[in-house]
C-alpha positions in Angstrom: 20.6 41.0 -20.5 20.2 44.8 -19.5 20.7 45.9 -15.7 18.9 48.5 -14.4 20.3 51.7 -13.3 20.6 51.0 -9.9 21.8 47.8 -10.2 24.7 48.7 -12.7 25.8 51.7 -10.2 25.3 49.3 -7.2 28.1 47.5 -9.4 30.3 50.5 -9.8 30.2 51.3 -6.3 31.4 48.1 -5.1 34.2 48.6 -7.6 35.4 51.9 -6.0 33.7 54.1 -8.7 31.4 56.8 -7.4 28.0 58.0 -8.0 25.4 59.7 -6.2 23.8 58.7 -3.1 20.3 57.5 -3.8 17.5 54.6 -2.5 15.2 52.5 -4.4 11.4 53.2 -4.0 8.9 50.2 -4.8 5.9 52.0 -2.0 4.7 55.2 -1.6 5.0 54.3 2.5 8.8 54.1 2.0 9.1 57.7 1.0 9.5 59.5 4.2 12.6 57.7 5.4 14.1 58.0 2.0 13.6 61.6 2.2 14.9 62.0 5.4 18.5 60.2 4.4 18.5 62.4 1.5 21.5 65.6 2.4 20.9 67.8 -0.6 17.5 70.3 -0.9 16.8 68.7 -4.2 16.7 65.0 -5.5 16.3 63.6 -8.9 13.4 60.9 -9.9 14.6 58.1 -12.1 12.1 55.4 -13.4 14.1 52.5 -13.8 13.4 50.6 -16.7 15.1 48.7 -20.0 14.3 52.1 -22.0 16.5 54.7 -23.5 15.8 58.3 -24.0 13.7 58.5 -20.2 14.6 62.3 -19.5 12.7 63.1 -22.6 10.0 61.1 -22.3 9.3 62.1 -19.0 10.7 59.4 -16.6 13.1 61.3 -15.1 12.6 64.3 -12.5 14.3 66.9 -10.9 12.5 68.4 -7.9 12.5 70.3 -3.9 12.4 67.7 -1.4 8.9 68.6 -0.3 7.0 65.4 0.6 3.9 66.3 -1.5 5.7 67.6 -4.9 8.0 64.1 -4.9 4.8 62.3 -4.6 3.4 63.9 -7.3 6.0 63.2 -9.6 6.2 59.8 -8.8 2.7 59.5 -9.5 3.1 61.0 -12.7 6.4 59.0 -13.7 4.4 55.7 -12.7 1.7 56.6 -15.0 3.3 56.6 -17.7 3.9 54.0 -20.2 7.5 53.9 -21.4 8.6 51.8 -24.7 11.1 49.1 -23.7 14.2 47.9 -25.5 12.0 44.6 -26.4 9.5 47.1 -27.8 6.7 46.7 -25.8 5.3 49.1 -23.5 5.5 49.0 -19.4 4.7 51.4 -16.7 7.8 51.4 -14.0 7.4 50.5 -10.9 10.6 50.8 -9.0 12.4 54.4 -8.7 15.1 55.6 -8.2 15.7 58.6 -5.7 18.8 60.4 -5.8 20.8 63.5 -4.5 20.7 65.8 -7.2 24.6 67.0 -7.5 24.6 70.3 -9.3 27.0 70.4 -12.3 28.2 71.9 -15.0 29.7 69.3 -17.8 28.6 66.4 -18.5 30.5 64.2 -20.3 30.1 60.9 -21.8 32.1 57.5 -22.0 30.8 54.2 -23.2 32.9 50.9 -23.8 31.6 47.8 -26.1 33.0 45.5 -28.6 34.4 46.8 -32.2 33.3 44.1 -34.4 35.5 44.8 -37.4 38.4 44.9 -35.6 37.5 42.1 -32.3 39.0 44.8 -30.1 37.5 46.6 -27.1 35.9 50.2 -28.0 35.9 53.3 -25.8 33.4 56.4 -27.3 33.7 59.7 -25.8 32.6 63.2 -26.2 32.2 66.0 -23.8 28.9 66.2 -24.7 26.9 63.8 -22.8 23.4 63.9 -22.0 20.9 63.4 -24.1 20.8 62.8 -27.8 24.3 61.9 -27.6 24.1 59.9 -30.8 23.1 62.8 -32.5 26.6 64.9 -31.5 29.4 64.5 -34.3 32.4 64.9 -32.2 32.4 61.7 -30.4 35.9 59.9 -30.5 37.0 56.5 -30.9 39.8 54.6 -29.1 40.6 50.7 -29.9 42.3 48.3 -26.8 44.2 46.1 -27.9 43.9 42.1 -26.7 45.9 42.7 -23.5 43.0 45.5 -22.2 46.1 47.4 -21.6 44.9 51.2 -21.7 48.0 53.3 -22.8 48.7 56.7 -21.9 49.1 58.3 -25.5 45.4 57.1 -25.3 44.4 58.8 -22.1 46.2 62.0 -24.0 43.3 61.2 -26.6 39.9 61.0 -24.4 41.8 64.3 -22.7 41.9 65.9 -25.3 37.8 64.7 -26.7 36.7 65.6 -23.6 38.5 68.9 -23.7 40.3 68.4 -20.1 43.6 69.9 -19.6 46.4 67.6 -18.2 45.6 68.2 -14.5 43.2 65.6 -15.4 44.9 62.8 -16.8 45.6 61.2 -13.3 41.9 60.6 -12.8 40.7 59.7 -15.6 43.1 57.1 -16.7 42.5 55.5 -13.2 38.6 55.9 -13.9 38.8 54.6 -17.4 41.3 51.0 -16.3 38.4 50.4 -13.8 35.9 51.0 -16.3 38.2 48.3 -18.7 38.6 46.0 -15.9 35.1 46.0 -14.8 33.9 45.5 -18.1 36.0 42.8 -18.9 35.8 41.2 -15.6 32.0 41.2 -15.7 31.7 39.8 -19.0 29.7 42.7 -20.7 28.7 43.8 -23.5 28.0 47.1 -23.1 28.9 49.7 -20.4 27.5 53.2 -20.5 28.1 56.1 -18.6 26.2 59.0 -19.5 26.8 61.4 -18.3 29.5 61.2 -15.5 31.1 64.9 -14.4 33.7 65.9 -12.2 33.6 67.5 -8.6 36.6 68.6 -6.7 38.4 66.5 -9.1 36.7 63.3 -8.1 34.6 61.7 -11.0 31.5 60.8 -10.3 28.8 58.5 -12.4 25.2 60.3 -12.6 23.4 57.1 -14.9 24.8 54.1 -16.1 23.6 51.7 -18.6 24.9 47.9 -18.5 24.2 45.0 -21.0 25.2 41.4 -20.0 26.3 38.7 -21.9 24.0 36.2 -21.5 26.4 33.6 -22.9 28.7 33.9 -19.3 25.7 33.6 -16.8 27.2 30.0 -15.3 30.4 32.6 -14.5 28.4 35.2 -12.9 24.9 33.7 -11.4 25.3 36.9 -9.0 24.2 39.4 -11.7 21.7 36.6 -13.3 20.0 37.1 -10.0 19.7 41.0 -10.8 17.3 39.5 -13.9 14.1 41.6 -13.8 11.4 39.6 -16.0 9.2 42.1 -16.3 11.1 44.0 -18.5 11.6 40.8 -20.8 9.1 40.4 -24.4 6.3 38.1 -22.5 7.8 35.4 -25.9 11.5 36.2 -25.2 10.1 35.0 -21.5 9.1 31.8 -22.3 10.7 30.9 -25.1 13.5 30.6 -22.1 11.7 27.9 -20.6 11.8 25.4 -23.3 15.4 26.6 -23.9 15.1 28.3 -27.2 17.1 31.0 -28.3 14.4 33.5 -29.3 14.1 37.3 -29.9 11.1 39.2 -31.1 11.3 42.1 -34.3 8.8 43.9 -35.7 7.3 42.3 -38.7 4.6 39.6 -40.1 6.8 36.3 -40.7 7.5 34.0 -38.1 10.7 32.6 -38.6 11.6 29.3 -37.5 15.2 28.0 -38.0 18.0 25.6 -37.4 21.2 27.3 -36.4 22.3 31.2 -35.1 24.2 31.5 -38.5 21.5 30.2 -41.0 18.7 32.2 -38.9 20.8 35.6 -39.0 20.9 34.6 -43.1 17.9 33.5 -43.2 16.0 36.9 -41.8 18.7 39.1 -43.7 17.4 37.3 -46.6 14.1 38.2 -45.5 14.5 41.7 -45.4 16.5 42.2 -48.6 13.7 41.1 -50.2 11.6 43.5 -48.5 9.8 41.3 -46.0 9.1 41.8 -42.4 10.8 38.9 -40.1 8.9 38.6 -37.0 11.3 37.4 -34.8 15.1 35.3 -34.1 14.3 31.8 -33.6 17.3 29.2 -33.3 16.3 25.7 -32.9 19.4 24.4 -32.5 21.4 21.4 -34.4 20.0 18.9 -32.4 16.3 19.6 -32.7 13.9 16.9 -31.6 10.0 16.8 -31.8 8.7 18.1 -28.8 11.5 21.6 -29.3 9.8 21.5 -32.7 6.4 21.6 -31.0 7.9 24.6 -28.2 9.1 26.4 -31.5 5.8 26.9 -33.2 3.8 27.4 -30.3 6.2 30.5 -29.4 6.2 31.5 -32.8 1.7 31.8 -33.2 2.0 33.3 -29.3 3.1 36.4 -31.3 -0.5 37.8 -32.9 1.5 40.0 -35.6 2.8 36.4 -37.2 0.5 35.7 -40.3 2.5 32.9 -41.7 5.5 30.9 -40.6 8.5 30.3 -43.0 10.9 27.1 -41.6 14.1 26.9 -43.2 16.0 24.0 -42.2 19.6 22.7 -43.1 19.6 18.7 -42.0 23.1 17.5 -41.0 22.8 16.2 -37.6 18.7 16.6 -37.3 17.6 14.6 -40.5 14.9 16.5 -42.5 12.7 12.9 -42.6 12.2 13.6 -38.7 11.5 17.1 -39.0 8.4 16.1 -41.6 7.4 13.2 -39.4 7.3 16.1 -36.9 5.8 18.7 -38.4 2.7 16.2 -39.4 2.8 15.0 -35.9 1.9 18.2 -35.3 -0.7 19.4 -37.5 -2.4 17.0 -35.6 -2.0 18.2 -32.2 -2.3 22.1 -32.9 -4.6 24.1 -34.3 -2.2 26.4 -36.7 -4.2 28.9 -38.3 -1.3 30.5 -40.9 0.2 29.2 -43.5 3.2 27.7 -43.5 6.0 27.3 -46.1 8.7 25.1 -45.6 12.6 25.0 -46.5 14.5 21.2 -46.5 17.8 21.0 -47.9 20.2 18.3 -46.9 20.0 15.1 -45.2 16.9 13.0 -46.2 15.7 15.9 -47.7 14.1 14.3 -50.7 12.2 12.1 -48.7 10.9 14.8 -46.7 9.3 16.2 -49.2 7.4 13.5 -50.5 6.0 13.2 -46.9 5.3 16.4 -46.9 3.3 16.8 -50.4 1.5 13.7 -49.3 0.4 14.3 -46.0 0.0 18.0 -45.9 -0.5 19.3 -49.1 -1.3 22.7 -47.7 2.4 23.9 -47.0 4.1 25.3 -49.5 7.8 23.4 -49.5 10.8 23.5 -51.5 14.6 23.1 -51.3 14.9 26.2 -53.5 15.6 29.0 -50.3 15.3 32.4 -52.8 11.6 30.7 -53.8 10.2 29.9 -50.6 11.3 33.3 -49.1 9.4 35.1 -51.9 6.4 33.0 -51.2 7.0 33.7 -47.4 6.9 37.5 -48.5 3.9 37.3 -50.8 1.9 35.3 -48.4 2.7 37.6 -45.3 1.8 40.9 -47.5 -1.6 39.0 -49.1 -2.3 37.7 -45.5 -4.4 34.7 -46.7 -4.5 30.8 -47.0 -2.0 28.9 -48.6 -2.6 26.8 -51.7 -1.1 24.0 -53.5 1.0 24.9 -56.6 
């Protein structure tokens, strides 16, 4: 789950980190006593939305504190339509208002998880801004298991962030909050970019935060922050029936049983150069109304033109999935084809039900076959027929 800007430096703040002064505008009739608390002759306009590269598109502003030229960019910035992290496109409607803090550097610090190594990862690079991605001298430091930040490493982001020693007292005292914050708040991404330096006191000018969604029972304060407007319309209520879902770009509609056979099963999918349309885990335990929820969030996605179900029976038996999934054709009107996986428990007998009753669905324990089908149905786009 991604924060918002003001919500992750509202965060930082609390934890003794700075950033600049700045109110959140949701009306137009709000301005004037926003402007008023603002001390410096300039501000900055921030849209705040779940979207990287704002500046460059246009959602962020830097402007005189004149009444009618800040409501002119807020206008503008509310106009426009910005492409979100869940790839669909939104027009903000809160902003952000800040002091604009004149600077010269701006550097840039992010912390996250290495996977190959299950250690905590600090990037840095004196280049912050944007297109940081793009700049080759970013570095890397690893923390070990204890989140104990040593000082040979502070040396290192020092030295990236071409700092002389003066420095080193600040920063490492910036960077264990960072740790400690990051840790503490169960995250799985914190981005600061770009932070600078005033008078020697560090201070935050954006901030980007990711939340595990796996701790919310620890932290229901920062489930609160949730804003479902910048949540995929499916993602949104895939949640209400529970089902761990996540929308991608292409034509199948994948409908699986297990995180680890779903992440195969779509990396399958693309080796073979198909287009998975989405992340759907149904779980171990599936039952026949989930398998209802699952194929009625799959269709809600128009780009879908067939559905490919790949199921492993162990604990759900694969007789109860047919039993289900011709319980079903009976209910809903499915207008894709759909071709069908079973291996494992009562698999065999599954089958047979399934070639009986609805002859129409391509089925087969064989996973490189049906995924070719899958592929070759999705590209032809048309109805599926017995072979």
């Amino acid at each position: 789950m991604y924060l918002h800007e003001f919500q992750s430096k509202n965060i930082l703040i609390k934890n003794k980190i700075k950033c600049p002064y700045g109110y959140i505008l949701k009306d137009l009739s709000d301005l004037q006593n926003i402007l008023d608390k603002i001390r410096t002759k300039k501000l900055i306009l921030k849209a705040q939305i779940h979207s990287g590269g704002r500046k460059k598109s246009g959602g962020i502003k830097i402007c005189n504190k004149t009444h009618s030229l800040v409501v002119k960019h807020i206008t503008n910035i509310k106009q426009q339509a910005f492409l979100l992290n869940n790839k669909e496109f939104i027009k903000p409607n809160i902003i952000l208002i800040e002091e604009f803090l004149p600077h010269k550097y701006e550097f840039y610090i992010s912390i996250s998880i290495d996977k190959s190594s299950n250690k905590i990862l600090i990037l840095t690079t004196k280049y912050g801004g944007i297109d940081v991605e793009r700049k080759k001298k970013i570095t890397k430091t690893l923390i070990d298991t204890d989140f104990q930040v040593h000082d040979y490493q502070i040396r290192s982001i020092l030295d990236s962030l071409s700092l002389d020693i003066n420095y080193f007292n600040i920063l490492k005292k910036f960077i264990i909050k960072l740790v400690k914050l990051y840790t503490k708040k169960d995250l799985l991404l914190l981005e600061i970019n770009p932070f600078t330096i005033k008078k020697k006191k560090i201070i935050c000018l954006d901030a980007k935060f990711e939340f595990d969604d796996n701790a919310e029972y620890r932290h229901l304060d920062i489930i609160s922050m949730r804003d479902e407007t910048q949540i995929n319309h499916i993602e949104n209520e895939a949640k209400k029936y529970k089902l761990n879902y996540v929308k991608l770009d292409g034509k199948i509609g994948c409908i699986v049983n297990g995180a680890g056979l779903a992440m195969a099963t779509i990396d399958l999918i693309t080796s073979m150069s198909g287009t998975p349309a989405n992340f759907l885990d149904v779980g171990g335990s599936i039952d026949a109304k989930n398998f209802m929820n699952a194929i009625k969030i799959t269709l809600i996605n128009k780009d879908v033109n067939v559905i490919f179900i790949n199921i492993f029976g162990g604990i759900v038996r694969c007789d109860l999935i047919a039993t289900s999934l011709i319980n079903i054709h009976k209910e809903l009107k499915i207008n894709v084809p759909i071709v069908l996986r079973l291996e494992g428990n009562k698999s065999d007998q599954a089958i047979d039900m399934i070639k009986t009753s609805l002859p129409q669905i391509y089925i087969s324990k064989n996973l490189s076959n049906t995924i070719k089908k899958a592929i070759k149905l999705s590209e032809n786009n048309h109805a599926i027929t017995k072979q």
